[in-house]
N, C-alpha and C positions, 0 to 999 in steps of 0.2 A: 504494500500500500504506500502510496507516495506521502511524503511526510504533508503537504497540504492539505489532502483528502483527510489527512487524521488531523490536523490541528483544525478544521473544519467541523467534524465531531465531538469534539471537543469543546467547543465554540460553542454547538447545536445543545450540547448537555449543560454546561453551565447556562446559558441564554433561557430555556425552556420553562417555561411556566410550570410553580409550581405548584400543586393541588391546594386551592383554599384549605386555610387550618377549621376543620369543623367545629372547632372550638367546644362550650362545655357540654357534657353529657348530662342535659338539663333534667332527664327526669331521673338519674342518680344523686342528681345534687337535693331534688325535691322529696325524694323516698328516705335519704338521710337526715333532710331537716323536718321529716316529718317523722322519723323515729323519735329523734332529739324529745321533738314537742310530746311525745305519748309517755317518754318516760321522763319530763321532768313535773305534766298533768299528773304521773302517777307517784309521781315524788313527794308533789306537794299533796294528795291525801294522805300517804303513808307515812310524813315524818312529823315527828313534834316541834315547837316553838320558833326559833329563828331560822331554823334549817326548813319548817314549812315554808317559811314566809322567801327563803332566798330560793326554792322551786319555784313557789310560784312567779317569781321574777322573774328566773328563768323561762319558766313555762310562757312567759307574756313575752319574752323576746326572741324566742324562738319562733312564735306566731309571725312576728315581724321579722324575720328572716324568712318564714315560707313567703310570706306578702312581697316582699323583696326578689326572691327568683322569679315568682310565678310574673312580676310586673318587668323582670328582665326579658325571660320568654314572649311575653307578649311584647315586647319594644321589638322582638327581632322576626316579630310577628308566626310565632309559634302557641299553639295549644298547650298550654302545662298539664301536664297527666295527674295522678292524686295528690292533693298537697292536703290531704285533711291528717291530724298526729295519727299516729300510729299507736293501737293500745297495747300494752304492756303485758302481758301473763304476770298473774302474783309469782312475787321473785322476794327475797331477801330485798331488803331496800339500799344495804351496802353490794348489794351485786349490778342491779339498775346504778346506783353510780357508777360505781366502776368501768358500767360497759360505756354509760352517759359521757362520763372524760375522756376516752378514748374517743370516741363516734365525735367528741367537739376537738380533741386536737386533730384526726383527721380532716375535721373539718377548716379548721384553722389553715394547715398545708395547706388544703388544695385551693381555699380561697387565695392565699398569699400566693398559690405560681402564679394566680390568674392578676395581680396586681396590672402586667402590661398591659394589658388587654386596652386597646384606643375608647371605645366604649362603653366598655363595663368596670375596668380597673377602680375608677372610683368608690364602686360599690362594694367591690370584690374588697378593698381596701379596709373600709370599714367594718363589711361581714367578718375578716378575719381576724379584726383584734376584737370585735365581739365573742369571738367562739375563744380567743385567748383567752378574755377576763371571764369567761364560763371556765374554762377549764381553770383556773386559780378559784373561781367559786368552788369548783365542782371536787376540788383537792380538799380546801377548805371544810367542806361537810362532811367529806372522811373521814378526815383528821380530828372531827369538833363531835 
């Protein structure tokens, strides 16, 4: 092959369009903030005094994070699939935590890669130091 015909190729590959980033997998993002919501609804019936009261904080801004994707889907003119919480099986109430911290630092990462995003970053921005200060609530009632 004559070296121009390959630096040609070459050309054609770097040059080439490449596939739009499909960006989030919006109804993953909504089945996990709609776990979140189920079990910190079911936090706040099953625990006593301060720790009820910081579920249902919880519980109220998880709400406003489902409200948050479902109104990002719709900017990008998509259907949002279920966004209602998700209920819980009776569980130990320190094991609903536990799975609760995790399911919010998850959720913290995956907001934060989406930071650049032209679009959405800003949102993405603030959704994931919310799920940050959950997951320090959520250590907190552990520990208390």
């Amino acid at each position: 092959m004559e070296w121009r015909e390959k630096e040609r190729q070459v050309w054609q590959r770097v040059l080439a369009p490449t596939a739009p980033d499909p960006g989030p997998d919006w109804q993953e993002l909504l089945n996990q903030a709609a776990q979140s919501a189920g079990a910190y609804r079911y936090l706040a019936g099953a625990l006593p005094g301060k720790r009820r009261e910081t579920a249902g904080q919880l519980y109220r801004e998880s709400l406003e994070t489902l409200a948050c994707l479902r109104g990002l889907c719709r900017l990008q003119g998509r259907e949002p699939g279920r966004t209602e919480p998700v209920p819980v099986s009776p569980a130990p109430a320190e094991r609903v935590l536990a799975a609760a911290y995790h399911r919010a630092r998850r959720a913290a990462a995956e907001y934060t890669a989406r930071w650049g995003e032209p679009e959405w970053g800003c949102v993405f921005r603030e959704l994931s130091r919310r799920e940050e200060r959950h997951c320090l609530l959520l250590a907190l009632m552990m520990g208390s």
